[in-house]
C-alpha angles and dihedrals in degrees: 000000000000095000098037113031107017097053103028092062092044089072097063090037089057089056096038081057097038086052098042082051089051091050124154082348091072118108107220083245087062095043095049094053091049093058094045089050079048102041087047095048103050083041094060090054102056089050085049092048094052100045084049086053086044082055090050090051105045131065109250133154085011082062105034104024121228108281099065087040102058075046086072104031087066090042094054085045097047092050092045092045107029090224118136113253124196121189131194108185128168108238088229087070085080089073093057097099104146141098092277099051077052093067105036076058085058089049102052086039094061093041086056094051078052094052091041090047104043126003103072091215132177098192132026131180137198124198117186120178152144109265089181140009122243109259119268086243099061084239105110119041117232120274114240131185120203114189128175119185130184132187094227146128097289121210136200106278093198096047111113107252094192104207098024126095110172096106083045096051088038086052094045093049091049089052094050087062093043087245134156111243116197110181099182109184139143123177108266095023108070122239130274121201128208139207137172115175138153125245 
């Protein structure tokens, strides 16, 4: 609900405010840019609402695995941002089909809307590899480690961002898998992310 409903109406709202502030002192010029930025943004959501119910609906990470997955996940944001991707994924990610590679998807996919929002990058890079094979036994699950770094403005993860709740839901997902989620950032150095889970 947060990436595809909340943000994507505060756009419009903005604009709707910004042009009952203009008021009568609006030119038409100025009202007219002002519908068109309104009529694109909210545009732009409900194209973003129902790609977010396609994803719902289709299979996904449980067809294709994760590793090709996260594949197109940078490609799509690469081609929407213009922003270079590299991406460095073990071929055994391929094999992580379950609820939790689900979710480790979900994951990459909301640091990326962070990246594409707000981070005004021009590189970003995702690493996903085995830290550690699954026991010989079947016991213990593999270790993975998922990282995504971009070159970016940076920002203070432990500020407060008082209506936002990206890091929160990142940081509850993480918690659901038992993983270990690192967020390092400072403004004027990028963001790097962090994820440890087990598969």
């Amino acid at each position: 609900l947060h990436d595809t409903l909340a943000h994507p109406l505060m756009a419009p709202l903005t604009q709707l405010r910004l042009m009952r502030k203009l008021g009568a002192r609006g030119s038409p010029t100025q009202w007219d840019a002002e519908l068109a930025q309104a009529e694109q943004a909210a545009t732009e959501g409900l194209a973003d609402v129902r790609a977010a119910i396609g994803q719902m609906r289709e299979g996904g990470v449980h067809d294709s695995g994760l590793g090709p997955e996260l594949q197109a996940l940078l490609q799509g944001f690469a081609e929407r941002s213009g922003v270079r991707v590299d991406a460095r994924i073990d071929p055994a990610a391929a094999e992580l089909v379950d609820e939790r590679a689900a979710t480790v998807f979900a994951i990459a996919r909301e640091a990326l809307r962070n990246v594409e929002r707000h981070a005004q990058a021009r590189q970003v890079t995702l690493t996903l590899a085995p830290r550690a094979p699954a026991d010989a036994s079947g016991d213990a699950p593999a270790r993975w480690q998922l990282t995504l770094q971009d070159d970016g403005c940076g920002f203070d993860p432990h500020a407060p961002h008082a209506g936002h709740y990206g890091l929160t839901g990142l940081r509850e997902q993480a918690a659901q898998l038992g993983a270990r989620l690192s967020i390092d950032s400072a403004a004027g150095r990028g963001c790097r992310m962090g994820l440890d889970f087990d598969a």
